[in-house]
N, C-alpha and C positions, 0 to 999 in steps of 0.2 A: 701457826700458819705463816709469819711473819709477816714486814709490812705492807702497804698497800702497794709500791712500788714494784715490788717481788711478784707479789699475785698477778698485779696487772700484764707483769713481763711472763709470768708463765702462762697466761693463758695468748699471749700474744706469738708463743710459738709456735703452737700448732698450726695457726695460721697462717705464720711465715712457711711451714713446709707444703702447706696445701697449696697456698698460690704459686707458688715453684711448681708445685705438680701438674697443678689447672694448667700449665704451658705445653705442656708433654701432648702428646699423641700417645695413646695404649695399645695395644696389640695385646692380642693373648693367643698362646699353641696349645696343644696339647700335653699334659705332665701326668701319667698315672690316670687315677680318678678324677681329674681337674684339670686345673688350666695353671699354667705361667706366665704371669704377666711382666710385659716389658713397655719401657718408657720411653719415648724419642722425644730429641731435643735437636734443632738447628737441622741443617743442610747440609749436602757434601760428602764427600767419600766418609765411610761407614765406618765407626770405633766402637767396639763395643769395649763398655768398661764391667766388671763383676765384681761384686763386692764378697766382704771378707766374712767369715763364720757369725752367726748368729746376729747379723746384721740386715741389709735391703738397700735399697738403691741411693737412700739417704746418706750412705758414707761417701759419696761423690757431692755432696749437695754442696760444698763451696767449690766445686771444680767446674759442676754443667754451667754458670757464666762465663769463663773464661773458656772453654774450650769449645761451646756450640756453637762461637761465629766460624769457626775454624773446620769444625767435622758434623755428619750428622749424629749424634751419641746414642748408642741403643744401649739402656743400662737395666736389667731385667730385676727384677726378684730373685736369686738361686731357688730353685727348688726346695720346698719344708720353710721357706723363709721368706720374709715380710706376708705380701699378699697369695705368693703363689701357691702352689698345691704342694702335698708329700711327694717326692719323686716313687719311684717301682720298686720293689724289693729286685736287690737285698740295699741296705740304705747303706751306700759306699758312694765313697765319691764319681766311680764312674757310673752310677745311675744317675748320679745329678748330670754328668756331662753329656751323659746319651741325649738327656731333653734338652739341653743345653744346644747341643749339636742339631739337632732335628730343629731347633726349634728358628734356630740363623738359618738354616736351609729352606723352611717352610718362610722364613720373611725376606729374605736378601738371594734368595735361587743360588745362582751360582757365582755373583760375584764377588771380587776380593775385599776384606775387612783386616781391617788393623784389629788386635786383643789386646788387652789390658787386666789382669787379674792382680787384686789383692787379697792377700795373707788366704784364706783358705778358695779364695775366688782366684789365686794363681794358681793352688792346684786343678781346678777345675780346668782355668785356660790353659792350662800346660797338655790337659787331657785333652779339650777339643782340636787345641794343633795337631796332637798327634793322631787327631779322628779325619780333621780339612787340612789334609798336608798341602792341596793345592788350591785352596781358599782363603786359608792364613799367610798377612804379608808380613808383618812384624807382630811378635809376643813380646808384651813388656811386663815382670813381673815385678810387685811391687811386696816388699817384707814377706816373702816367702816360706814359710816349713814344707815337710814332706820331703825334705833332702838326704834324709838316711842321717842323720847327726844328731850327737847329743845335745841338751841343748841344758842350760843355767837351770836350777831349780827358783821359782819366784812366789813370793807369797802367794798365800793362798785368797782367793775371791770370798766376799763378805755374801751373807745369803738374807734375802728378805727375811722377816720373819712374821709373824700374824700378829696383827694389832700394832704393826708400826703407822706413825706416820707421817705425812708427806715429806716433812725436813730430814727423819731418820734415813726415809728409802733413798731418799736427792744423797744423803753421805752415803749411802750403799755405793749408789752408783758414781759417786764422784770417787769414790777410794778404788772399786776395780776399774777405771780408768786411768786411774793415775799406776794401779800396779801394771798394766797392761800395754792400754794402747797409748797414751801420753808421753813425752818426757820431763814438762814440765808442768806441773799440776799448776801454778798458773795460767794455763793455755788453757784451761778446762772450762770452759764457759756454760752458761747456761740453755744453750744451743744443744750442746755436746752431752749436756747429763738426761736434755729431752730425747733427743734420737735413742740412746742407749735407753732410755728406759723402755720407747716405743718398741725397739729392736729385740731386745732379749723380751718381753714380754710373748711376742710372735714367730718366736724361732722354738722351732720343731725339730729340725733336723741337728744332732749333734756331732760338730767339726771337730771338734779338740780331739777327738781320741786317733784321728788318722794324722797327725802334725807333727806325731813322733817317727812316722815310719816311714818308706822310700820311695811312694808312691808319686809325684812329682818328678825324682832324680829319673826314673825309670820312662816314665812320659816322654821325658825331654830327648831319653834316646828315639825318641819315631819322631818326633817333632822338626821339621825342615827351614818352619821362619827365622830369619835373622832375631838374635834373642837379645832386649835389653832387659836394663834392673832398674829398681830405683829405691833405697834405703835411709830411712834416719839414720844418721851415727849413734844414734842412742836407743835404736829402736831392741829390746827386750828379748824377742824372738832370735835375733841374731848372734847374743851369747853363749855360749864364750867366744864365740871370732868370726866376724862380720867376712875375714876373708878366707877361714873355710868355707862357709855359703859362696863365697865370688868363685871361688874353684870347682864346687861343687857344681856351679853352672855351667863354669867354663870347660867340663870334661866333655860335655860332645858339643859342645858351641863357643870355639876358643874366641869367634867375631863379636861373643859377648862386649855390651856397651852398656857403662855402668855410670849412674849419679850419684851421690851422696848429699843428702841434705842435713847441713852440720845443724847439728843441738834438737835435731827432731825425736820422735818418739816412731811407735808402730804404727799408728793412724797419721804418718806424715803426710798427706792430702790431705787432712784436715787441717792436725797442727801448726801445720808451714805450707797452707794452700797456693801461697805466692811462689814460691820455690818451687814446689813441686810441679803447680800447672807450667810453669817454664821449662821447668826438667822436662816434661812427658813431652811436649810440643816439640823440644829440641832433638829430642831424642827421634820421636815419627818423621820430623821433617831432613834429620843429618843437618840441621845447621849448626850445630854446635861442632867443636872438639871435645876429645874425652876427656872428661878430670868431673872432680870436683863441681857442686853448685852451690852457694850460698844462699842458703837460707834468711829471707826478706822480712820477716817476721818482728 
């Protein structure tokens, strides 16, 4: 069970994500048989952020500080994942966008919202730009697949097994993060192995098998907002060539505006939450120039 230090901090997690939550406003639309629920944070012109396959709104949770005095953030459940409902058959990613889509229309009418998607929550926003060509003002994708590209072969993910326990399942989950969304398994805090276990525990809908295919690249052709990016230099998803993916974006959006966050992994809004909340902000506001962002970490 290990020591009393350990326990006391792991029962002090849950806690920490609930009081973050208890801040929110909820909202719920319609999803299939159910509801999808979405979470506001702060004031101001409207971002919505989407989180990545088999994950919930908790993959932003060191970013809604830093970014709610600034925007109001609507950050939902996806569809099949965290609290929300299964989306409609057939279970493709544009059923999850269709709720997705409907469901910013049934909360925000008809005015204009910044996007933000990551890893499989960009496919999703790539699809609803391409649903609110005149509601979406800027798409920012963040470690993206679904580009039509091959991509690195990576270990394979560790699987619970029956009659482990608690220390065995914490290395499960610490090892497919570090094969994964991490780059450097030092960054993997105890924070990070609570979400993921919360996360894949309640995820229904399975993202991985559309990652390989070109569902995204094809999006992006209907899609009208000014497109930015934003990647670890280390992030997994991106091998073998971070700047086929930058091409692959920039074939109908050559205005593409791109960050890089050096030494981060796939979860770089966790990993390098400093950096990136800077990137993202620089990027919706144009104050920056293009290059490069260093990572603060």
């Amino acid at each position: 069970m290990g020591d009393g230090s350990a326990q006391t901090e792991g029962s002090e997690l849950p806690r920490r994500v609930a009081a973050l939550a208890a801040t929110a406003r909820t909202y719920r639309t319609p999803c299939a048989e159910g509801e999808m629920v979405w979470r506001v944070w702060g004031k101001g012109e409207p971002l919505v952020l989407l989180h990545g396959g088999s994950g919930s709104w908790t993959h932003w949770i060191r970013n809604i500080p830093r970014l709610a005095p600034h925007y109001q953030l609507w950050i939902p459940d996806l569809p099949g994942l965290g609290d929300s409902a299964m989306p409609p058959k057939p279970l493709i990613p544009a059923s999850v966008a269709e709720v997705v889509a409907a469901g910013l229309a049934a909360l925000l009418g008809e005015g204009r919202l910044d996007l933000v998607g990551f890893s499989f929550g960009g496919h999703v926003a790539g699809l609803v730009a391409a649903a609110l060509p005149d509601r979406v003002r800027s798409l920012t994708l963040v470690g993206v697949a679904a580009l039509g590209l091959a991509t690195d072969r990576r270990e394979p993910f560790l699987k619970r097994r029956p009659g482990m326990g608690e220390e065995e399942i914490a290395a499960v989950l610490r090892q497919n993060l570090r094969v994964l969304m991490f780059a450097d398994p030092a960054n993997i805090d105890a924070l990070a192995v609570h979400l993921q276990s919360e996360n894949v525990r309640r995820a229904r809908f399975r993202s991985r098998p559309f990652a390989s295919g070109d569902g995204l690249a094809r999006a992006l052709e209907r899609a009208r907002a000014p497109l930015n990016s934003i990647w670890g230099t280390r992030d997994i998803v991106a091998r073998p060539s971070l700047a086929a993916r930058l091409d692959a974006l920039r074939r109908h959006h050559p205005e593409l505006e791109v960050r890089l966050i050096e030494g981060a992994g796939h979860w770089v809004a966790y990993e390098a939450a400093d950096a990136f909340n800077t990137a993202l902000l620089a990027l919706l506001t144009g104050g920056a120039a293009r290059g490069p962002a260093s990572s603060s970490r």
